[in-house]
N, C-alpha and C positions, 0 to 999 in steps of 0.2 A: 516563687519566681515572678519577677514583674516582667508579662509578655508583652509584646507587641506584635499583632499578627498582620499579614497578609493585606484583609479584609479590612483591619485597622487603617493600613495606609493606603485603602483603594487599590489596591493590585490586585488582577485576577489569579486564578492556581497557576502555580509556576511551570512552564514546557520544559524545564530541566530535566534528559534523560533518570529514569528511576534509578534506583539502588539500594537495595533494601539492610545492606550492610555495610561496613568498613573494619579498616582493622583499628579505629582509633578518630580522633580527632587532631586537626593540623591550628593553630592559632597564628592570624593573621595582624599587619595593623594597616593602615592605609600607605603608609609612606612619604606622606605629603605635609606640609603645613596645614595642623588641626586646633580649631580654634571654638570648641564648641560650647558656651558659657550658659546658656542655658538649655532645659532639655528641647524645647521647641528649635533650638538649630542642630541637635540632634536629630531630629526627625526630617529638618530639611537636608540635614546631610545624608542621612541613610537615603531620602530618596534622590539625593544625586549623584548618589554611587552607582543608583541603578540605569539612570537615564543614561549615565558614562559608557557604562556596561554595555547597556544594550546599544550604544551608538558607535561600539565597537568595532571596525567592520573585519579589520585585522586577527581578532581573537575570535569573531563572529557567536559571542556568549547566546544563550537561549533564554539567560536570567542573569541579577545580579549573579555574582561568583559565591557568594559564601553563602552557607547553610543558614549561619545564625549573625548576627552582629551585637556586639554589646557596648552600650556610650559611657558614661563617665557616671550615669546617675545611677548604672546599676540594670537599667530594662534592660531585656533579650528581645531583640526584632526577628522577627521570623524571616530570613532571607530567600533562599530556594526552601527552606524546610526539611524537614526529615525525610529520608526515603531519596532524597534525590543527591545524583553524584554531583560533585561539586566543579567551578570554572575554573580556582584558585591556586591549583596547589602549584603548578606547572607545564605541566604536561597528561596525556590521558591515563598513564600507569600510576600516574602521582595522584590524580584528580580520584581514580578508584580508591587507592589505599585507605585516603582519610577524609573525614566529613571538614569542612574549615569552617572556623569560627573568625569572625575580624572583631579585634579591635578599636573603639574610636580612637588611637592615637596616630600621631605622626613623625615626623622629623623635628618640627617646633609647634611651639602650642603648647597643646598637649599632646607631652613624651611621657608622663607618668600614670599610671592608670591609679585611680583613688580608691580605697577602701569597696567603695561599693562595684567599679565596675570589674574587682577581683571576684566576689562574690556572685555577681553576674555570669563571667564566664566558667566559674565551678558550677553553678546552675544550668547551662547551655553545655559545660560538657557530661552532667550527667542526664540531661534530656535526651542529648544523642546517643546515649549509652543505651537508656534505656529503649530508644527506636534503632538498633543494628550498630552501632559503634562498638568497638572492642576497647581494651585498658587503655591502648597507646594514647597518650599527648603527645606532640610534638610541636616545633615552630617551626613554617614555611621552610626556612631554611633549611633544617634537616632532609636533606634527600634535593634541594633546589639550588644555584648560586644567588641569592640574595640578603639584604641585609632584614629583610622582613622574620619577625615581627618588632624590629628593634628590641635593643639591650635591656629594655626594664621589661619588657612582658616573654624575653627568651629568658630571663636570669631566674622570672617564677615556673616557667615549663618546666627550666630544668632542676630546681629544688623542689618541686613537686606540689608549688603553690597556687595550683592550679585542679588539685585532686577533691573530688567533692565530696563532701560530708552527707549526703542523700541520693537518693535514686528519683528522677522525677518523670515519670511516666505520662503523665497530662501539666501541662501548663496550666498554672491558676491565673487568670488575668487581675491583675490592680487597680481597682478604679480608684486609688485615690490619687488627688492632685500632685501634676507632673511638677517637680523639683523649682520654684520661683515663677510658677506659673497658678493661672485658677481655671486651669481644663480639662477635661479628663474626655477620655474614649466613651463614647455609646456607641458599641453593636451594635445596638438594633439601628442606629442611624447612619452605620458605617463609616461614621466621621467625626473628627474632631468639634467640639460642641465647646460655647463657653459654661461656665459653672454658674 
């Protein structure tokens, strides 16, 4: 799994109410015009998902909304994380049911998710399996009225191309360089570094 944690992107531990289980995982996508060409406006985009969120005042979120996020290059961003219920699904019966995953797509842009950020969310959904998620997948829409996760990433929930190939109990982090870039994550420096 190529992660991206928390700590990676300067975020402190997430106040998202706990939850140590679900019956499943829900897949999201942004909704919006997504245009992420390199992985580095990936990472500016997850973090303006969150500045969104939390300037919410309407939905009054406590964290970004989604567990995990996965962009086009294939990484899993750690969003609220495991353990924690999620903003996303709906409402609070809905928010219980399923941990949610987003993915980087939109309305235009990018509406298709590529080779790798398939493989990415088979990786984030058996992360959360293996921290309190149950079989279920579904997309936002199941159980909600919207058009989320759009037609390309609801057509793989529902042929099951979304079901993972392994159990992954701990994230392995990738230090190797991010997709058309020469940077990579140091931990120990909690910050993006050049190469």
């Amino acid at each position: 799994m190529k992660w991206i944690s928390r700590s990676d992107l300067d975020w402190p531990a997430s106040a998202a109410p706990e939850q140590l289980s679900a019956l499943g995982s829900k897949i999201h996508y942004e909704g919006t015009p997504v245009s992420n060409a390199t992985h580095e406006d990936c990472v500016k985009e997850v973090k303006a998902i969150r500045v969104s969120h939390l300037a919410n005042k309407k939905e009054n979120y406590s964290d970004i909304a989604y567990n995990l996020l996965v962009c086009q290059h294939g990484y899993v961003f750690e969003g609220r994380g495991k353990h924690k219920r999620t903003g996303a699904n709906g409402d609070q019966p809905l928010n219980k049911a399923h941990y949610a995953i987003c993915g980087l797509l939109g309305t235009s842009g990018d509406v298709n998710p590529s080779a790798e950020m398939i493989a990415g969310i088979k990786d984030a959904v058996a992360y959360m399996r293996s921290n309190g998620a149950g079989k279920e997948i579904k997309g936002h829409r199941d159980g909600h009225a919207t058009a989320c996760p759009g037609e390309p990433l609801y057509a793989l929930v529902k042929s099951g191309g979304f079901e993972p190939d392994k159990v992954v109990a701990k994230p392995t982090p990738v230090y190797a360089p991010f997709p058309g870039t020469t940077w990579f994550r140091s931990r120990r420096a909690n910050k993006c570094e050049p190469q």
